[in-house]
Each structure stands twice: as C-alpha cells, then as structure tokens.
N, C-alpha and C positions, 0 to 999 in steps of 0.2 A: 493846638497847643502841644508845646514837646513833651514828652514824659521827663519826670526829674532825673538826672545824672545818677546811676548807682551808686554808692558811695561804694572807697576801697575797704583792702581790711583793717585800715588803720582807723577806720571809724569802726569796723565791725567789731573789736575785739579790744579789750584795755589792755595794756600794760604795765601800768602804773593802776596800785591802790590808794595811794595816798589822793586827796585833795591838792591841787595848783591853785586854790586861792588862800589867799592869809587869812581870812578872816575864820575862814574851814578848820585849817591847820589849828589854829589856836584855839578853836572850840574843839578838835580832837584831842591834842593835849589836856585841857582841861579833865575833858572825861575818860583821859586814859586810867587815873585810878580807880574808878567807878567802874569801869569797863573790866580791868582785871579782877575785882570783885565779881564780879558779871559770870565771868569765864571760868574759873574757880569753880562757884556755886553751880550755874547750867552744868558741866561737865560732872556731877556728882548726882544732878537729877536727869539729866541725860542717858545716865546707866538706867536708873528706874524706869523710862520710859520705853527704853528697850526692851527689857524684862516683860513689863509689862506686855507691851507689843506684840511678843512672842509667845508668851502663856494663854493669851486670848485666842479666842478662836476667830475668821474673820466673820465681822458682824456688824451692823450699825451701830451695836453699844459700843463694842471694841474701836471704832473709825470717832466715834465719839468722844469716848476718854482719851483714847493718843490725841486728838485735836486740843483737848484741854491742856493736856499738860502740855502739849509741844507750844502752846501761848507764854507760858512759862518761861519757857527759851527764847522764846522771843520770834517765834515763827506765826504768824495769824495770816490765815486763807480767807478769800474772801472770791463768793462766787455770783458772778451778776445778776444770770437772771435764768436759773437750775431748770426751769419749764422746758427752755430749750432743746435740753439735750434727750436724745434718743434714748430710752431704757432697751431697744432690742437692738441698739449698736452693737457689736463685737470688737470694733477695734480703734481705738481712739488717735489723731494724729494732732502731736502740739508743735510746738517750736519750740526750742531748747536753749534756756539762759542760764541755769546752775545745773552744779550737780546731783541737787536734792528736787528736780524738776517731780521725776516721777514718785516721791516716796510724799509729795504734797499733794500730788492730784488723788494720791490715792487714800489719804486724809477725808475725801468728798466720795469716793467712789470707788466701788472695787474693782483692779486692772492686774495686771502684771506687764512687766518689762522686760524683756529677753536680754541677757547680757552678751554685748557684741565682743565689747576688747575686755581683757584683765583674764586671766588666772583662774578659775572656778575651786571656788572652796566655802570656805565659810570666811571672809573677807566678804566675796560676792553675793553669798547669801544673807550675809547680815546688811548689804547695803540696801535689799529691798530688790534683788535683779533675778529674775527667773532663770533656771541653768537649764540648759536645752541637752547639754550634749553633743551640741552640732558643732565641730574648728575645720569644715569643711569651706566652701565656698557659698556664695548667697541663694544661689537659686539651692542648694539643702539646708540652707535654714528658711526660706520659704516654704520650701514643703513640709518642713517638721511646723513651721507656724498651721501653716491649714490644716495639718493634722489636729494638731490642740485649738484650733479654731472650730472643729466639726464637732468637739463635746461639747454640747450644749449649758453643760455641769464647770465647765470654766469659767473663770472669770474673762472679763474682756480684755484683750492685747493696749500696751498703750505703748506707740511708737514715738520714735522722732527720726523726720526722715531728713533732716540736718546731717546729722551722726556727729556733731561737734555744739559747743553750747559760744552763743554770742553773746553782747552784751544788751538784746533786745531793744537800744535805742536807735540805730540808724538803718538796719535792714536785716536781712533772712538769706541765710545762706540757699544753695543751690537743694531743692529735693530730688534725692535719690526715687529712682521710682519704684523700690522693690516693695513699700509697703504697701504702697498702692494695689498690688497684686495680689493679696493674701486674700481680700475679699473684696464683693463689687461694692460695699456699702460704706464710710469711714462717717468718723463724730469728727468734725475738726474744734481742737481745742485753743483758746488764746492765751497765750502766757504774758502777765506783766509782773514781775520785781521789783521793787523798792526800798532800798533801805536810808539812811541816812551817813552823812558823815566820809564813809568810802564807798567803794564799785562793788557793783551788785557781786562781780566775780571779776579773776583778773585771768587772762588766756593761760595755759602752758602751767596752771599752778594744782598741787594735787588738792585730791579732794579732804584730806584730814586737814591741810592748810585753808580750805573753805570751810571747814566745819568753828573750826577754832574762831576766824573772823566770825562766822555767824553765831557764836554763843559771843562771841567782845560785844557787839554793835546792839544800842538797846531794842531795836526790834529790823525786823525783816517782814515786809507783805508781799503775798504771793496773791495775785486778784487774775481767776479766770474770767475772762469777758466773752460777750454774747456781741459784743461788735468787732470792727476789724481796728487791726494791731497801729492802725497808721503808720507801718514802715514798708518802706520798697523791698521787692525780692532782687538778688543780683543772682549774677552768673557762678559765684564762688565756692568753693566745696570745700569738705575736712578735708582734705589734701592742699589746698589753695592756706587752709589756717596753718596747717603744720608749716609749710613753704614760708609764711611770713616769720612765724616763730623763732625758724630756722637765722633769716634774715635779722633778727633783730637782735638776735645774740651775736652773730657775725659781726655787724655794724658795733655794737658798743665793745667789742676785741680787737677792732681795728686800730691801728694808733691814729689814724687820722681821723682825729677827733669832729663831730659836727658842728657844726655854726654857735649853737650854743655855749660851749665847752673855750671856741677857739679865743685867739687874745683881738682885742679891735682891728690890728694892721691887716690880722688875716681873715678877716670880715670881707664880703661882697660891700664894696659903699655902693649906694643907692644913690643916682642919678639926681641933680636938683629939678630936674623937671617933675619926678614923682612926687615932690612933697606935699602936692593935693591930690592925691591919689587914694582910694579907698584903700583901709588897711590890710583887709583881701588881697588885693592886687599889685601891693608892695609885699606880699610874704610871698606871693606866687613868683614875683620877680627876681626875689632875693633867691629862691629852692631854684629859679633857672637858672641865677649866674652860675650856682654850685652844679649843676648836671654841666653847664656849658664849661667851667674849666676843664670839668673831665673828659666830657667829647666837645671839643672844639670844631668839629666839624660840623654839628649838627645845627640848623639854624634856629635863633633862639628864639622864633615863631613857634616852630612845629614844638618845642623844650615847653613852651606855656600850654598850647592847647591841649598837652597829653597831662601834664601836672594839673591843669583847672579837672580833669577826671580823676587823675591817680591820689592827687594830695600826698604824695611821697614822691623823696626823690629815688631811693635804690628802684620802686617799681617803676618810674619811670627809665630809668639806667638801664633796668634790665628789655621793659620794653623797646629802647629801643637798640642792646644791642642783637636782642632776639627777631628781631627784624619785626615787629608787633609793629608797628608805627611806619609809614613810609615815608621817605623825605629825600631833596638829592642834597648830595652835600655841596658845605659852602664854598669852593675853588679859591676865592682872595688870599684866604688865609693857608692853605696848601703850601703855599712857598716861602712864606713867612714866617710865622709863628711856631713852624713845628721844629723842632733841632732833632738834628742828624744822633739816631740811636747807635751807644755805644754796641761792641761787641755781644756784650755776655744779656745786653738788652733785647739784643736780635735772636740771639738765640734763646731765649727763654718766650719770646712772642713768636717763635715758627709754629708752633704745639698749639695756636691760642686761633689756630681759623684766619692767621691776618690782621685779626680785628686791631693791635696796638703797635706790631710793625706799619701796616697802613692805616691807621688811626682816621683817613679823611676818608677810608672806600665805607662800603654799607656791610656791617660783618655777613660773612657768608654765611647760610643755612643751608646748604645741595648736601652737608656730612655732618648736619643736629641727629645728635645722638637717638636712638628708641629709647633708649630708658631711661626714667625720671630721674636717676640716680647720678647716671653720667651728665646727663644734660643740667642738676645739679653742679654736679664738678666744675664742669665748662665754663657755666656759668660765673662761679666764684673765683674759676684764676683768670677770668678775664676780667672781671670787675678789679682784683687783687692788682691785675695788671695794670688797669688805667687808674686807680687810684695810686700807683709807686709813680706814673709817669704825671698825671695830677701835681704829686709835689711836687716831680723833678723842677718843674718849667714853673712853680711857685716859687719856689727856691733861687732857680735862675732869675728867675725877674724880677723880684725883690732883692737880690742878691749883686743884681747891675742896678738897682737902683740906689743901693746903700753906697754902694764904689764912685760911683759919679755923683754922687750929694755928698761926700766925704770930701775933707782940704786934703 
C-alpha cells in the first residue's frame, strides 16, 4: 500500500481567518458583540496575569495560578496522560501550531525556549523566550545550548525543530536536525489546538494580532497527547513557508485576477463529458485548463498529475517551469496556436532563459541562479511574463470571436 501524498503548503498553512461556510459566518457575527466584550475585559486581566507571572518565582504554585487565571482568558491545557513523560529529559521537541506554543507547555512544566528571530529586549523577554546572546550562526547557538544544557540547575530546553508554526491539521513541516544534536536523549511532545468559530492561527500574521484573536474567541485548547499526531511529515521547511507567503501576496497584486474573481466568459467551461465526474476531479480539471492557457505546451496529462500532488496552480507553474516535473512538449500546437511575438515582447523575453520567447521548448536550467534570491527574481518575471502572454492570446481569441459573431 502507497503512503499517502504530502500535502502542499496550501494545506499546511491558512490564509484566511474567517470561516467559508454560512452557517459559521453568521454564528460569528452573532458573537461578535460578546466577543468584543471578551477582548476588552481578557486584555485588562491579561496585565494581571503578567504581573503576576513575573513576581513569582518559578514554582508548581506559580505554573498553577497562571494556569488558572490564563482559563480566564480563555486558554485551558489539557494533558493526556503526564506518566509518560520523562522527569530527567533535558530537552523537550513539539511541533509548532501558534505562537503561544511554548509559553502553554510551560503552564505544565518547567522549560525555556531560546529565541531564534526578533530583536532581544524586553519585547522578547516578556514573550516567554530565553536570550542566549548568540546572532551568530547554528552550530554557536548549539554550543551555547550544551553549554546551559550541562547545568544540571536549569530548566529543560523546549524546542521546535519546525522553526515556523503550521496549522497542525494536514502535516509537519521538514525537521531541522540541529536540535537533535544538543543532546543524545529528547521528550517528544504532541501538540493539538482547537478553538472554535476561526483558524487556530493564520500564516504570515504577527503575534499581537494572534493574541488579540485569542482573548475575541470564547476559548482555545491546547491538549498535549501521549499518542501520535495523525498527520504526515512532508519535505517542506520555513523557507518553503516564507516562499508561499511570498507567492500569495504576488498572486492577489496581479491584475489577472483568479478563476473566482473572473466574470463567466472568462471561466475554463468544463467539458459535458465531466458532468458525472467526481467533484475532485472537475476542480483538478478546471486548475489544469488555467496552468494550460499559460503553458500551452505542456500536455494537460502531465498539468493533472503534478496538481493531484500540488493542489495549486502557481506551484504547479512554477514546477514546472523549474524544470521539477519532466515532460516533452506538445509539437501539434507549435505552429498553430502560438502568434508571432511583437518586438518589445521579444526583447523583454531574451532576459527570461527563453522560456516565453520559445514558450513550447522546456525552460532552461544549465544558468538557475545559486541564490535563493535571484532564482526568486527569475522566477516571477517569468511567471509575470507568461501571465502578460496568457491574456494576450485570451484577448485574441475572444476578441476574433466577438468580430466574426458580430453582423
């Protein structure tokens, strides 16, 4: 039996807080006045528990009373089954769904958390994150870790070797191996989130905007489990999330608007053979007509089999004009379909590798940039480029269709 398909990042990561069903929507409105009541009061005992937090010393009273009052807010942890875990662990590894991951776990247990990105100050230390000192590279913030790992007088380390937080329902991003390193011994810990109404967390959003959502929403659980997470690990790293993120602001600044947005005429119509077709397998078809206007060359087999994995179309686009995907191109439509590029089109496609002056060859890769940044670049004036040529030859050919259906 196969293993299940990874999912991409467009399951791993939300972008959207709101709820897409109606029935959701209107029980959110509903409680949106209650909810601003909500937010109001929590942000007023919110200070207090801060306060508090900080005048104690740590302690099992202390992990006690901020659990109480943090129920207040509407935060309640809940832990399966505590036997499990190791008391001579040193260093604990979870998977990472908010940005209040570590300041729950340690509600249950005393840890620290070393702060990788942000600024060190008191911002950072009020979030609950350990200051090392180290804005060197990893292997010297591994060894400042072993170092504070050999006092025995510390608390235990609590990593995430994620280093970006998901939406904990469809998979786990790529682990870094560097925590694995600090010592031979780890606790793994299971993280599940729940709240009601919206997403647990939405990608790309700061953390005072997830704090605010979490005093609005009438509660939030955080439940560490003793079993496994039931979700697949993929290949994808914090670098792979930034990358989407990047892409997703891209796409909704482009004026060629998506399938949703567009008016009927400029809708993909769907075939009448599909109409008993699974409605999977007509949204797969419909995301391939849209890669196949853009690369017309590509045959719109190879357009399905990469989207039944990607579930998007730009990552498909990009696969394949990254050459990720191999296929030969379709020759019928080479002499046909494609119309002779103006001037100032050619020369604006010599810069682009080829790929949209010869639009049927397979874009070159022998001069893919080294660096993430450039091959960024490339990346978007080449997509830039087959989406300007995408319309052109939409425009054309609705445009001889309007002229010869005209008296």
């Amino acid at each position: 039996m196969e293993p299940p398909a990874a999912p991409g990042p467009e399951r791993l990561f939300d972008s959207h807080r709101f709820p897409t069903d109606g029935f959701l929507l209107l029980a959110l409105l509903l409680y949106a006045p209650v909810g601003l009541c909500l937010l109001v009061l929590r942000l007023f005992i919110g200070v207090h528990v801060f306060l508090v937090s900080c005048a104690l010393p740590d302690s099992v009273l202390r992990r006690f009373i901020v659990r109480v009052m943090c129920s207040v807010l509407g935060l309640f942890v809940r832990q399966s089954d505590p036997r499990l875990r190791d008391v001579n662990v040193r260093v604990y590894i979870a998977n990472h769904v908010t940005q209040f991951d570590h300041n729950v776990i340690n509600l249950l247990t005393s840890c620290n958390t070393p702060a990788l990105n942000g600024a060190p100050g008191f911002i950072c230390w009020s979030r609950g994150f350990m200051e090392l000192g180290v804005t060197g590279s990893r292997a010297e913030l591994v060894d400042s870790l072993k170092v504070y790992s050999s006092h025995r007088g510390n608390p235990p380390l609590l990593l995430f070797p994620e280093e970006a937080a998901t939406n904990g329902r469809a998979g786990l991003l790529c682990f870094s191996s560097w925590p694995f390193s600090i010592l031979d011994v780890v606790q793994p810990v299971a993280l599940q989130v729940q709240r009601p109404l919206i997403t647990v967390s939405v990608a790309d959003s700061s953390w005072i905007t997830e704090l605010l959502w979490t005093f609005f929403v009438p509660f939030t659980v955080y439940q560490l489990l003793a079993t496994e997470l039931g979700v697949v690990s993929t290949r994808l790293t914090a670098a792979d999330k930034t990358e989407h993120m990047k892409r997703l602001r891209h796409t909704s600044l482009l004026p060629f608007a998506p399938a949703s947005s567009q008016p009927l005429a400029a809708r993909p119509r769907m075939p009448s053979s599909l109409t008993g077709v699974a409605p999977e397998d007509v949204r797969i078809t419909a995301m391939a007509q849209r890669v196949k206007e853009v690369l017309p060359h590509v045959p719109l087999e190879v357009i399905r089999i990469d989207l039944a994995q990607t579930n998007c179309v730009d990552t498909t686009i990009a696969n394949l004009l990254e050459g990720r995907v191999p296929f030969f191109p379709e020759s019928k439509e080479a002499g046909t379909d494609l119309p002779a590029p103006s001037t100032s089109q050619a020369a604006a496609a010599s810069g682009i590798q080829g790929s949209v002056a010869v639009p049927f060859s397979k874009p070159a890769t022998k001069q893919f940039a080294k660096s993430p940044v450039e091959r960024h670049l490339s990346l978007q004036e080449r997509k830039r480029a087959l989406y300007d040529y995408a319309r052109r030859r939409f425009a054309e050919k609705h445009g001889a269709a309007r002229a010869g259906g005209s008296p």
